[in-house]
C-alpha positions in Angstrom: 1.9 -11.1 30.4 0.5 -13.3 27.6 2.3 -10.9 24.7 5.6 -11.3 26.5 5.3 -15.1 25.1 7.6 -15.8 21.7 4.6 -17.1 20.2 2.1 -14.4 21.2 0.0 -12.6 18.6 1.6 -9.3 19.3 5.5 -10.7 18.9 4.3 -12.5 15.8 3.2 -9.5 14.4 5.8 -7.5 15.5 8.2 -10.1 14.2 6.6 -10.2 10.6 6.1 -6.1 10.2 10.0 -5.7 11.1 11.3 -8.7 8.5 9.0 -7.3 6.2 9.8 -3.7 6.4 13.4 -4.6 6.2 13.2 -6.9 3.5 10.8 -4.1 1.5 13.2 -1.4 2.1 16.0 -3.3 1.0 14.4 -4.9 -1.8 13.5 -1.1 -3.0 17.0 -0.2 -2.7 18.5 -2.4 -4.8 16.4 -2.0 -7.6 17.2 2.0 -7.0 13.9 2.9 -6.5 14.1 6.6 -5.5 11.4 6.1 -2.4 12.2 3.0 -0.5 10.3 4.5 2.7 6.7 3.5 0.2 7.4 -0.5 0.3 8.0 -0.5 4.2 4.6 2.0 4.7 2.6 -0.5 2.3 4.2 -3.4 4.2 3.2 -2.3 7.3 0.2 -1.2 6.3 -1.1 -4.4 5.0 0.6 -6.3 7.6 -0.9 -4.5 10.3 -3.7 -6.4 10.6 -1.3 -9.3 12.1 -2.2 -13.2 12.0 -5.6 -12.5 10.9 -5.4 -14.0 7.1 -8.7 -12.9 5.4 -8.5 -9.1 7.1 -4.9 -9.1 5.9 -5.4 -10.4 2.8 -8.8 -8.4 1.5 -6.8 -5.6 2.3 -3.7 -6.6 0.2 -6.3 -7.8 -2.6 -7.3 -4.2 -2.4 -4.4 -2.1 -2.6 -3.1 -4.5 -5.5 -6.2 -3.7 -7.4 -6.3 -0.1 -6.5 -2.2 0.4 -7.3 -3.2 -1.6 -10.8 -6.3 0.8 -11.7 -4.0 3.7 -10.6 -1.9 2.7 -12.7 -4.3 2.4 -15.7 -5.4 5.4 -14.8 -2.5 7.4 -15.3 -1.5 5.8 -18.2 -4.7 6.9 -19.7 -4.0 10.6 -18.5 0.1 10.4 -20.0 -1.4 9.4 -23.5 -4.1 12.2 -23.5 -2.3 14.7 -22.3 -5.3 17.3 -21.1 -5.4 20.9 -20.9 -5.2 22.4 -17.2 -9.3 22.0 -16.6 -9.6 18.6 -17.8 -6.9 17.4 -15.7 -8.0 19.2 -12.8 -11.5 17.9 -13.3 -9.7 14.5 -13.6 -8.2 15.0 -10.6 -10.9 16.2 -8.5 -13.2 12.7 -9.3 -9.9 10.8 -9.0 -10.0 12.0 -5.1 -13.0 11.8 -4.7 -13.8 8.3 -5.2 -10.4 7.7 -3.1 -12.1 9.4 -0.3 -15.2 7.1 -0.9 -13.4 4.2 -1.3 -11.1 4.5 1.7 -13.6 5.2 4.3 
């Protein structure tokens, strides 16, 4: 009975992943992004953690440093251009330490 309250934890959360996933989505659109359905999973994924601030905001901090070095990453890759085994060895420590780091 305590999460039917308006200002319960659950409808607060509930309340901030909807907005959120709306506004993502939306926001994706516009811009003509050709995958709006990956803002609304990263917005409920960070935002599943609910009111808790530092759980919620560690894991933001980390998926914002992980998307940038990603992002380096591949950038590195584009300019280099490797033959089939380098990149395949690229790609094999690239999910590796993924698997590492997300556990």
């Amino acid at each position: 009975y305590r999460s039917i309250h308006r200002y319960s934890h659950s409808t607060l959360t509930a309340q901030k992943v909807f907005w959120a996933s709306i506004l993502s989505g939306m926001i994706s659109i516009a811009f003509g992004l050709g995958r709006p359905d990956w803002a609304i999973v990263s917005a409920v994924l960070v935002l599943q953690w609910g009111l808790e601030k530092v759980p919620g905001s560690v894991r933001a901090l980390h998926r914002l440093l992980g998307s940038i070095i990603s992002l380096g990453i591949f950038a590195l890759v584009y300019i280099t251009q490797p033959a089939a085994w380098p990149l395949l060895l690229i790609l094999v420590i690239c999910q590796f330490y993924a698997e590492i780091f997300v556990v």
